[in-house]
Backbone bond lengths (Angstrom), bond angles and torsions (degrees), N, CA, C in turn:
res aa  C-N    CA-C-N  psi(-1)  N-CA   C-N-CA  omega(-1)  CA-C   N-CA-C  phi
1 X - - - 1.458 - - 1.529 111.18 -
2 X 1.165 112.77 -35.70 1.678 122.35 170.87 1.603 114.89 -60.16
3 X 1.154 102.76 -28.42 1.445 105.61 170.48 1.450 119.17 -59.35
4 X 1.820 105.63 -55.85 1.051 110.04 -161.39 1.286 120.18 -99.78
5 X 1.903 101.37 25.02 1.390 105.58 177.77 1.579 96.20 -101.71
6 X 1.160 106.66 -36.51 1.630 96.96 160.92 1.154 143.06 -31.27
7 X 1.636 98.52 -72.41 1.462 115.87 156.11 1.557 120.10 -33.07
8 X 1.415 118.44 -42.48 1.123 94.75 -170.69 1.531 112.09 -101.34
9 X 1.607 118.10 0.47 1.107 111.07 173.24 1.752 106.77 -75.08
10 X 1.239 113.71 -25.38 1.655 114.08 -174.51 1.611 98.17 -79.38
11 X 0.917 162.03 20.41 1.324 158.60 -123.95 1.515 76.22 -164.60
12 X 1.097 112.92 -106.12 1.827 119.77 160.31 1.502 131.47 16.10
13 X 1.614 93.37 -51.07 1.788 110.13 173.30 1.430 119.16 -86.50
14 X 1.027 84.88 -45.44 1.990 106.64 169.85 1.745 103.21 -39.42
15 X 1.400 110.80 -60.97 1.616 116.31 -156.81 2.021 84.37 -76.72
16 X 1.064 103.41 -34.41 1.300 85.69 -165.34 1.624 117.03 -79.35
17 X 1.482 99.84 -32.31 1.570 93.71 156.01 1.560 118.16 -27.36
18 X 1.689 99.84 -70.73 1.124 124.29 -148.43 1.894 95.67 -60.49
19 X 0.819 122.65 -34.48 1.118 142.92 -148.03 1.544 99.68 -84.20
20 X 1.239 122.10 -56.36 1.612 136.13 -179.76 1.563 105.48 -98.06
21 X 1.480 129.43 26.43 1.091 134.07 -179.34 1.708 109.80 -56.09
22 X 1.278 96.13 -54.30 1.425 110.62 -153.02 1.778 90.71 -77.79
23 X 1.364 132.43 -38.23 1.410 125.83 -151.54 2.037 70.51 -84.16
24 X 1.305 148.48 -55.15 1.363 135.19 -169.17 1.537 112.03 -48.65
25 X 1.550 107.09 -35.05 1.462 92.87 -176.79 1.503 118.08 -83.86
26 X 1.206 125.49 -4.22 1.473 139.58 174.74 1.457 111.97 -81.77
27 X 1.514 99.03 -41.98 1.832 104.36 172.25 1.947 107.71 -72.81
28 X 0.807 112.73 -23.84 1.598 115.15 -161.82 1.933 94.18 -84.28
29 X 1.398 106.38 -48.76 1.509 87.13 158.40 1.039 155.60 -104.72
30 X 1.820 100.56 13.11 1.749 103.65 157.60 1.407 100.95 -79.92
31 X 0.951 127.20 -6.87 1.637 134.45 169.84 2.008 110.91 -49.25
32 X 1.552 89.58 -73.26 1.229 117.98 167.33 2.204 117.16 -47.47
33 X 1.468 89.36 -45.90 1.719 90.69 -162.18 1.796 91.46 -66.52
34 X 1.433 117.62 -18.96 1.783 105.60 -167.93 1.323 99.25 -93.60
35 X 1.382 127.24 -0.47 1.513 133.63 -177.49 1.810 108.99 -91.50
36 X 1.217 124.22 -35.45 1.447 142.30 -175.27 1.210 114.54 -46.59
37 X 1.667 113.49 -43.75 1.394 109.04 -178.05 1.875 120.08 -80.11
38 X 1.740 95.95 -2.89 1.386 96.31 -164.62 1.571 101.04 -106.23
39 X 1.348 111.04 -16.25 1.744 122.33 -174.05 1.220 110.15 -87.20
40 X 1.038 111.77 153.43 1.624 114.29 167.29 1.448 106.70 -95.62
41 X 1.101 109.87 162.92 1.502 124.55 -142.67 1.482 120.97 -131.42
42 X 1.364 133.02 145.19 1.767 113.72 -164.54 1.805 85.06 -118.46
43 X 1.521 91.95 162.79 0.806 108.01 177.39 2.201 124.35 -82.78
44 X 1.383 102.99 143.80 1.352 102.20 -156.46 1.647 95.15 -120.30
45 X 1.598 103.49 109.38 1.258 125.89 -175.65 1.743 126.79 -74.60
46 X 1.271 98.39 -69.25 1.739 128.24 157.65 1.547 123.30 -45.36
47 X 1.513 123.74 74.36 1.432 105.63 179.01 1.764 114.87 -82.93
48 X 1.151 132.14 154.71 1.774 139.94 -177.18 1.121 96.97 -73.82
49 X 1.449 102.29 158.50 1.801 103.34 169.97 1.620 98.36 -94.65
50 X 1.211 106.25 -155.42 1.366 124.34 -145.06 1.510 95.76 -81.96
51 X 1.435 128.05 -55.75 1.403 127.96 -170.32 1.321 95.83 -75.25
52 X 0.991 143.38 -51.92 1.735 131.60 -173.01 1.183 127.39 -59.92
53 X 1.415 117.63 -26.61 1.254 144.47 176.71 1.091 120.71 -45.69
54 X 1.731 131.52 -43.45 1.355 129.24 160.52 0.966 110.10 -93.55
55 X 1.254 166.98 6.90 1.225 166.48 -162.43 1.968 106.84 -78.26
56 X 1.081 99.57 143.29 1.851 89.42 -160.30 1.810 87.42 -69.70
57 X 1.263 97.12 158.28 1.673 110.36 164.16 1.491 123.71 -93.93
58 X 1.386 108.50 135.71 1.733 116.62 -170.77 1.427 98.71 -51.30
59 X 1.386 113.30 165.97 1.341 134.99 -176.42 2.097 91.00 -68.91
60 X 1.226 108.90 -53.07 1.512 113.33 -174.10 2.413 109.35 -33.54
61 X 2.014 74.97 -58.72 1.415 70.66 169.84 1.294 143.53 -83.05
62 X 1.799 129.69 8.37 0.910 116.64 148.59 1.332 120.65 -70.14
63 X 1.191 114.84 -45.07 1.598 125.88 169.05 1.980 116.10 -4.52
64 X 1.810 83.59 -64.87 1.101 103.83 -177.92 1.383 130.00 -66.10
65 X 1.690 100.03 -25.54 1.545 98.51 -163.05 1.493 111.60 -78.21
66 X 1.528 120.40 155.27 1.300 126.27 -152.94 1.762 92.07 -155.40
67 X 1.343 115.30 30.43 1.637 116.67 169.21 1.626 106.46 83.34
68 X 1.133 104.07 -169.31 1.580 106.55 -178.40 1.543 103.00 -143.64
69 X 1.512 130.01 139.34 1.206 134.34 169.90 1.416 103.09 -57.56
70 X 1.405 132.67 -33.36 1.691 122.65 -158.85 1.922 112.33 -47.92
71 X 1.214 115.05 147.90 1.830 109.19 164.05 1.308 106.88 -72.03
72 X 1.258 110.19 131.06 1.688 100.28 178.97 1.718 114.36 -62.25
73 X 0.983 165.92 -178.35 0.971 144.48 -97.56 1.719 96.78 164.14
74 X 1.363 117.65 -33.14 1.285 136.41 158.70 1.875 155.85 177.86
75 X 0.674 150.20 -86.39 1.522 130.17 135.32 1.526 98.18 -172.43
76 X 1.727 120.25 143.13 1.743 104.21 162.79 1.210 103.37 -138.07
77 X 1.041 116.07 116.09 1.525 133.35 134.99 1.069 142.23 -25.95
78 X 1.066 123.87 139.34 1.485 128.98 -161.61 1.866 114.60 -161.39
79 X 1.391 114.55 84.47 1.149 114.75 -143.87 1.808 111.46 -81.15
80 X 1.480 83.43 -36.49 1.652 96.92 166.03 1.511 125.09 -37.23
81 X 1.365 109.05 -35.61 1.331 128.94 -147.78 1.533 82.21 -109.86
82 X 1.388 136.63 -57.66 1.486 137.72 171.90 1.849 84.86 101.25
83 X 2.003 118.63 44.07 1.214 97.79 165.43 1.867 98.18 -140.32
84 X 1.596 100.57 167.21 1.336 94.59 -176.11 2.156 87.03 -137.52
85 X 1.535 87.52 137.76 1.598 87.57 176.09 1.337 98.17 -129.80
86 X 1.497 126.73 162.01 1.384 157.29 -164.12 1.679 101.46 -66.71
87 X 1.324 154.12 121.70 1.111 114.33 137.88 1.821 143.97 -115.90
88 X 1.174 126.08 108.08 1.432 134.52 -167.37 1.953 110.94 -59.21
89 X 1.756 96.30 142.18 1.287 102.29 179.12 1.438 133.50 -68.94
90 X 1.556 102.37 10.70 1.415 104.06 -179.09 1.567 103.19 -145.00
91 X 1.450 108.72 166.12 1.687 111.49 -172.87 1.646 101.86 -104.12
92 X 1.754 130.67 90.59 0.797 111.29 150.37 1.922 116.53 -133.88
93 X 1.313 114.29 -149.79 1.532 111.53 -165.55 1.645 107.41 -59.03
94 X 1.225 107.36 -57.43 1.158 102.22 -171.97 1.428 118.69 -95.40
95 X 1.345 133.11 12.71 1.218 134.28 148.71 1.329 122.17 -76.02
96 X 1.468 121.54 -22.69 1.377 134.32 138.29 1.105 137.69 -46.93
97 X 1.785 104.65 -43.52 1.743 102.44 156.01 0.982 136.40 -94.37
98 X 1.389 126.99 13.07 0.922 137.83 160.42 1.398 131.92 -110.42
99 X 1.910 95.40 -1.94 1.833 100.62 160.99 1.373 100.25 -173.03
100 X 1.538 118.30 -117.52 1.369 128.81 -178.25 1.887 100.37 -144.73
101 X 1.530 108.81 126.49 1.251 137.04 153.05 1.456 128.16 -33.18
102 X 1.397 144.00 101.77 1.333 137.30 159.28 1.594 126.40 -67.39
103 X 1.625 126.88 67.64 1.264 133.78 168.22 1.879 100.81 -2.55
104 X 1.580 131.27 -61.37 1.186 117.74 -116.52 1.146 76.24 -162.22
105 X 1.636 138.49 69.95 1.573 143.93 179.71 1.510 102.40 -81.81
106 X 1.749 127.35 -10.87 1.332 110.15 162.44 1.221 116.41 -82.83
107 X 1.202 132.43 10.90 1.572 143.19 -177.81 1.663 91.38 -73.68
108 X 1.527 108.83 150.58 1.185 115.05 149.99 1.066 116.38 -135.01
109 X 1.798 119.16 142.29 1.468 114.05 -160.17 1.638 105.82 -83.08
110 X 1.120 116.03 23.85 1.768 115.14 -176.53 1.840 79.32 -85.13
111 X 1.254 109.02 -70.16 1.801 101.20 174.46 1.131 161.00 -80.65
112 X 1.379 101.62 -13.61 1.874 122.60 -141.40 1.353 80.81 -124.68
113 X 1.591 82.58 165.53 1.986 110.72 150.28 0.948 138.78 -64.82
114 X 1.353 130.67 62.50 1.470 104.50 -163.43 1.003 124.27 -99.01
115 X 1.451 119.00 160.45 1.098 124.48 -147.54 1.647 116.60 -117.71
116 X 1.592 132.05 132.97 1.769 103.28 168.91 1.371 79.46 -129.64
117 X 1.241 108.00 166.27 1.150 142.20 139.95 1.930 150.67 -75.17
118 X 0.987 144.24 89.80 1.575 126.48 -162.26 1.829 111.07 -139.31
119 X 0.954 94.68 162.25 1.530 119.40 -157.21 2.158 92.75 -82.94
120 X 1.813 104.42 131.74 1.247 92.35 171.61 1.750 90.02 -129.43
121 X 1.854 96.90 136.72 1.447 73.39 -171.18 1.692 88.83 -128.86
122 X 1.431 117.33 52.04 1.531 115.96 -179.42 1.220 142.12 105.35
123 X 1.552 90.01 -24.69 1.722 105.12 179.42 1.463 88.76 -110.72
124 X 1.285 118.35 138.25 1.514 141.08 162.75 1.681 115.47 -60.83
125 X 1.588 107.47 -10.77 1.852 94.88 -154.22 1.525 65.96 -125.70
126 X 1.632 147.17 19.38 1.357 122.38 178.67 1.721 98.23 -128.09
127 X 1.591 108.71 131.69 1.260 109.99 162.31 1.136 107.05 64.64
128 X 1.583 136.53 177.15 1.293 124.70 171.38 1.437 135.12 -36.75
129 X 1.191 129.07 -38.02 1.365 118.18 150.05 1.315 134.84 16.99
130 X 0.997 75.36 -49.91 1.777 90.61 -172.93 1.112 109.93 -70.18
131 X 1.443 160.46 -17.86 1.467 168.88 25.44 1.134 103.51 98.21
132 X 1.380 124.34 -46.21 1.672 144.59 -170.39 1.629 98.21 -66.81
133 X 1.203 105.88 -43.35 1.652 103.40 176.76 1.310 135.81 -76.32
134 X 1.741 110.67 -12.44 1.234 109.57 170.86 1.636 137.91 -78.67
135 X 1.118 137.77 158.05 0.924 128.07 -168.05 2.227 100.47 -152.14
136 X 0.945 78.58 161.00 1.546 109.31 -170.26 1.897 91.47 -22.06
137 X 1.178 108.20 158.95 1.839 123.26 -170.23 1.265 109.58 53.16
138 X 1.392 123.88 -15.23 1.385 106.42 -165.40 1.184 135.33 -62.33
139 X 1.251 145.44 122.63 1.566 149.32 166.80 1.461 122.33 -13.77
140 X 1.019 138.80 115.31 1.705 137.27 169.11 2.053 95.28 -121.97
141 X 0.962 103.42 133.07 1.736 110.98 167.13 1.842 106.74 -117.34
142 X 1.079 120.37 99.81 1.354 110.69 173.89 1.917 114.59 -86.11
143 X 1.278 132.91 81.09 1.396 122.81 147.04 1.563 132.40 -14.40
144 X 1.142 120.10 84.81 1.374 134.60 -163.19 1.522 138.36 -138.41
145 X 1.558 110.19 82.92 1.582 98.75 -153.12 1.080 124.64 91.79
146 X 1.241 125.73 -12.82 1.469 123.39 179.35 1.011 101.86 119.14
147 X 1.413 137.48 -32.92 1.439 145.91 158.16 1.314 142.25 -48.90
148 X 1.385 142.83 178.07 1.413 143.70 -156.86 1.375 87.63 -156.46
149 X 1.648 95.01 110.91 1.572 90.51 163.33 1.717 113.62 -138.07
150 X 1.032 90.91 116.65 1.885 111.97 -175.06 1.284 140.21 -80.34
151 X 1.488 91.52 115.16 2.313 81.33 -153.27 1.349 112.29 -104.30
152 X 1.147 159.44 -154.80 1.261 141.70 171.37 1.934 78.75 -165.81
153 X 1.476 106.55 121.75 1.248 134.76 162.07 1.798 101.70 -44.59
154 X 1.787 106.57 129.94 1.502 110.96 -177.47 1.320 88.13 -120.74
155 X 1.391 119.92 -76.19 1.491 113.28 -166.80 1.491 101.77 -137.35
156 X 1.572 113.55 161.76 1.037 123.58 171.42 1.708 117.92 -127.55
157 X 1.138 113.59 137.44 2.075 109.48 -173.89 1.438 105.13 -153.06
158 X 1.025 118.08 166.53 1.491 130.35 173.21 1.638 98.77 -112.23
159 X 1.684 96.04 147.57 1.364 109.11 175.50 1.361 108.26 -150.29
160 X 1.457 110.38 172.27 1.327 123.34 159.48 1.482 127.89 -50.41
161 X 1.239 105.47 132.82 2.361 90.86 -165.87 2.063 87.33 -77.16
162 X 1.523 110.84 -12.47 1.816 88.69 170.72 1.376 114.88 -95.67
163 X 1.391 111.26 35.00 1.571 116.49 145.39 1.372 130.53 -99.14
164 X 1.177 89.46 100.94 2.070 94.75 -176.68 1.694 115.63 -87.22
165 X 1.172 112.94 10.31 1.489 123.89 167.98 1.552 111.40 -41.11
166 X 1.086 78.42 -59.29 1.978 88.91 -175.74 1.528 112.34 -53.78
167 X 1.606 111.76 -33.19 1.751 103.65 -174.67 1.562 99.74 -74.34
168 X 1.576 121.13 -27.53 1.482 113.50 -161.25 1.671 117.00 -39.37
169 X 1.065 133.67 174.08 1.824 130.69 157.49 1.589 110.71 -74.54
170 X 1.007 90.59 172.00 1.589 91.08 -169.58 1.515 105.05 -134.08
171 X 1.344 148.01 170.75 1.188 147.71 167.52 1.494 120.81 -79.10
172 X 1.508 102.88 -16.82 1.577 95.67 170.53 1.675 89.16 -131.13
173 X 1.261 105.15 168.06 1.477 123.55 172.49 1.078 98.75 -55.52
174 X 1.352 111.20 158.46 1.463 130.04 179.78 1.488 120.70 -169.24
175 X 1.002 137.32 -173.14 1.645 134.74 -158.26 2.171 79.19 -172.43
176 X 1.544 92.25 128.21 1.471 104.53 170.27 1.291 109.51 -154.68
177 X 1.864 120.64 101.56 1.042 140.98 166.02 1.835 110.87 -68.84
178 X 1.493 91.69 126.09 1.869 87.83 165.02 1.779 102.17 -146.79
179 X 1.527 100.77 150.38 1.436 134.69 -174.24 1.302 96.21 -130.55
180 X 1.571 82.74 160.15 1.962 108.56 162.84 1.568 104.75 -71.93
181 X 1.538 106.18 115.06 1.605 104.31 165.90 1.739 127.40 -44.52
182 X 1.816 127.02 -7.41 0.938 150.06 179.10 1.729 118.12 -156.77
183 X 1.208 89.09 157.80 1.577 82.35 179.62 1.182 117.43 -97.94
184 X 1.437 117.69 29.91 1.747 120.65 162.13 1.257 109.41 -106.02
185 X 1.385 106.99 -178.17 1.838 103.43 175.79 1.662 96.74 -83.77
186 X 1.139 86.62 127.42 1.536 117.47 -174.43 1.724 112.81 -141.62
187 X 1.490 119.21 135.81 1.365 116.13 174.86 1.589 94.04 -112.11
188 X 1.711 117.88 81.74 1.006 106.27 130.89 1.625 84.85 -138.21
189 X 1.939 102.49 -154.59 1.672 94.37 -158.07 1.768 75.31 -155.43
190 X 1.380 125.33 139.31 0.807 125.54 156.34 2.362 127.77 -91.46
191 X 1.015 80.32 133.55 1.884 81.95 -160.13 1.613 111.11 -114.17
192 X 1.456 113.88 119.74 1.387 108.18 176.83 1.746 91.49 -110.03
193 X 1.711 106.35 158.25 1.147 108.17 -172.76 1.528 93.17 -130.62
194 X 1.567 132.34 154.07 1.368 121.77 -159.90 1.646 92.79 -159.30
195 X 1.846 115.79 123.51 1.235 119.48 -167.77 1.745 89.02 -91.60
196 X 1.803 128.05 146.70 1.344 139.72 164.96 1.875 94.60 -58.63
197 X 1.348 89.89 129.16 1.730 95.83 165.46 1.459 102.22 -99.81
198 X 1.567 113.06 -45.42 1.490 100.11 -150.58 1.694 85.97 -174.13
199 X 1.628 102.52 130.54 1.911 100.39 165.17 1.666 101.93 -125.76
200 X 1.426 89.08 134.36 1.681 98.74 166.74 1.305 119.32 -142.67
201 X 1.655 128.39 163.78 1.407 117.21 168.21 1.520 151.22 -32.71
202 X 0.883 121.98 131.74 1.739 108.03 -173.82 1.465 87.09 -61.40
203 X 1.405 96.56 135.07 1.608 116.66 145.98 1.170 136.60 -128.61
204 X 1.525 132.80 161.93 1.190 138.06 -156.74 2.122 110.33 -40.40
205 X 0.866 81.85 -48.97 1.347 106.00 -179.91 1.498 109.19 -55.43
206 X 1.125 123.56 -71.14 1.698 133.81 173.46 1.557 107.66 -39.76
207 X 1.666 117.14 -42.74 0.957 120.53 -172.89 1.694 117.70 -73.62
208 X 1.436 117.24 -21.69 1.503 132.82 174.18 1.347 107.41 -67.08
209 X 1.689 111.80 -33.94 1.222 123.31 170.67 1.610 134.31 -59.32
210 X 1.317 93.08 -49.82 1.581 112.68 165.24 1.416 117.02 -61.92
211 X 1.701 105.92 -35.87 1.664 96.26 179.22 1.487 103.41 -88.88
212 X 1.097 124.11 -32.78 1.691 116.88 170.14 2.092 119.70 -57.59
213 X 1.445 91.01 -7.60 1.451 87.85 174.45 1.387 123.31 -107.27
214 X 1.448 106.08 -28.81 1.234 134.81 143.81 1.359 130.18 -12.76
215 X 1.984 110.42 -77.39 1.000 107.01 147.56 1.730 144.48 -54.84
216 X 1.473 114.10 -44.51 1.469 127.29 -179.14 1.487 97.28 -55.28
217 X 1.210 124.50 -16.90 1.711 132.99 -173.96 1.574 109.31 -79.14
218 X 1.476 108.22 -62.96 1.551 123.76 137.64 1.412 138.10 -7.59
219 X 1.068 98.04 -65.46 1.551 119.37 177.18 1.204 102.86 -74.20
220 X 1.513 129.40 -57.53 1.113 121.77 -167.96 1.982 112.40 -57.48
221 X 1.315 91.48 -42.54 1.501 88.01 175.54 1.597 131.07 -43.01
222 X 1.331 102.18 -59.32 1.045 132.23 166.84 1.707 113.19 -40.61
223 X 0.983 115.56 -72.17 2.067 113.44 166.81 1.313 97.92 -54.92
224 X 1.431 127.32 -22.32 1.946 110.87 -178.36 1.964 103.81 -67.35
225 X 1.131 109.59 -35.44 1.570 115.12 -167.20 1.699 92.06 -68.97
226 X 1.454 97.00 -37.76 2.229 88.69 -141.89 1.380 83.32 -70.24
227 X 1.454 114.09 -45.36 1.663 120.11 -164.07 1.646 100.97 -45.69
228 X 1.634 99.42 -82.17 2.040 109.05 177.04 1.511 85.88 -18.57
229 X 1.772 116.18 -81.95 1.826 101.54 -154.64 1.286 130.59 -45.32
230 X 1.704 106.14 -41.67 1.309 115.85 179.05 1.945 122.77 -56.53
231 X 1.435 90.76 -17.24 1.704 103.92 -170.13 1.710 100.53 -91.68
232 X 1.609 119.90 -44.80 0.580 116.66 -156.01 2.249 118.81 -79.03
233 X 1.813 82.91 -40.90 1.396 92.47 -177.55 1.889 113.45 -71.80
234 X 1.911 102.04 -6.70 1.746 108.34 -167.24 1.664 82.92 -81.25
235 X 1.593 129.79 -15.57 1.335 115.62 -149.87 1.351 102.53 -85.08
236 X 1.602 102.62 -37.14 1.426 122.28 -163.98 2.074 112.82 -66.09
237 X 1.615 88.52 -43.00 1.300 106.22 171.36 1.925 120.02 -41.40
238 X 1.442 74.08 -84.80 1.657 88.30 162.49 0.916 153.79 -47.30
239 X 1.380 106.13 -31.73 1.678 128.77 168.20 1.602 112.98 -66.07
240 X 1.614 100.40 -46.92 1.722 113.65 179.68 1.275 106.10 -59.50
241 X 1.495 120.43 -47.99 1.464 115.43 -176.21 1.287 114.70 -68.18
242 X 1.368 142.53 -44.67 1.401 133.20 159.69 1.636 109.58 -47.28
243 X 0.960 122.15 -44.95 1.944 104.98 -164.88 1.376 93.19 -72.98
244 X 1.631 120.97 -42.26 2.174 112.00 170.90 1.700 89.31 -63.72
245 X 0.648 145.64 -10.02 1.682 115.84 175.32 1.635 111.29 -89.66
246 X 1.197 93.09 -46.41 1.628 97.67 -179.51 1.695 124.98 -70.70
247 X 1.657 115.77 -13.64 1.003 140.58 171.64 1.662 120.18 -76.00
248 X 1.918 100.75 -43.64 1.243 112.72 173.24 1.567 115.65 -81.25
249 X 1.679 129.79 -9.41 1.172 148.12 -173.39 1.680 96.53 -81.32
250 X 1.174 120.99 -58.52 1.609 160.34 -165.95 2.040 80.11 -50.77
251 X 1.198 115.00 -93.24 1.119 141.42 -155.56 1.718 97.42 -44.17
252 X 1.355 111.85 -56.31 1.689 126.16 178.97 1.722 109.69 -44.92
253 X 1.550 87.53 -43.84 1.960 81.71 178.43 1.460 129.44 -66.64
């Protein structure tokens, strides 16, 4: 019977691994994203092309990731959401996990489309994700150059990732965020499209903003780990003590 209380407690952990996989790999790199600014960082050679580029990253490679040397390149905001993420001049793995990708860094948002790219891997408050929540008027501020550039949410749709419509230029400025419509490998792509209202200087003020989002970005990470742990290790607990209860119930009869 000792055997097969084993057995079935490992059976038990297994499903539950399996089971809370995805909420561990979301905690393991808001884990990682509050560690980035304090680590030193390797340099990232290899950028993805265009279809691979959103595609969620294996558990191996968060594991691995350890930030990216690149300068970020600019910051976007998202006030609705109360989050602000990094964004780097090139599209690769870990500039993805560690923020959002610029498709088209010769773009300038005084004219063009521009374009980022970012990783959704399930949680709404991590990494692009957050994108999933917007909806029509909404506010985007892109930090850029020294600049403020202000988008106002037009439409949002899912498409095929072999639609390259969305990267084309456009006749007026524009701002075009895209994600994985899910956080599995999936070929569609989720796409927000965002008309320029207005660009002006960073000011003191904007900048209180950025660090107040900054942190709440922070923070949020941070309750993403304790929460996952707190859920995960109460499951393990509890679960073990019912199958020894029901095992020791079993045996009495």
């Amino acid at each position: 019977m000792r055997k097969s209380s084993y057995l079935l407690i490992l059976v038990y952990w297994t499903a539950l691994l399996l089971l809370c996989f995805p909420m561990l790999k979301q905690s393991v790199l808001s884990y990682k994203l509050n560690q980035v600014s304090l680590a030193e960082t390797k340099v990232v050679e290899q950028p993805l092309n265009q279809a691979e580029a959103v595609q969620p990253p294996t558990f191996s490679e968060i594991l691995a990731f350890q930030g990216t040397d690149q300068a970020i390149s600019g910051k976007l905001l998202i006030p609705s959401a109360q989050f602000l993420v990094p964004i780097y001049p090139t599209v690769t793995q870990e500039s993805l996990l560690a923020g959002g990708g610029m498709l088209f860094p010769e773009r300038s948002p005084q004219t063009d489309n521009v374009v980022l790219l970012g990783h959704h891997l399930g949680n709404q408050q991590l990494l692009f994700g957050q994108l999933l929540s917007l909806t029509k008027k909404d506010d985007l501020y892109l930090d850029y150059e020294g600049e403020v550039y202000h988008y106002q949410v037009t439409t949002t749709k899912i498409i095929k990732e072999t639609d390259l419509s969305v990267l084309e230029e456009t006749t007026e400025p524009q701002l075009t965020l895209i994600t994985c419509d899910k956080p599995t490998q999936t070929d569609q792509r989720f796409v927000v499209t965002a008309r320029l209202i207005n660009r002006s200087s960073v000011t003191n003020e904007f900048v209180k903003t950025e660090q107040r989002l900054e942190k709440t970005t922070s923070k949020r990470n941070r309750q993403n780990v304790w929460r996952v742990a707190a859920v995960f290790f109460s499951l393990i607990v509890i679960g073990t003590l019912i199958i020894l209860r029901l095992l020791r119930e079993e045996e009495m009869r």
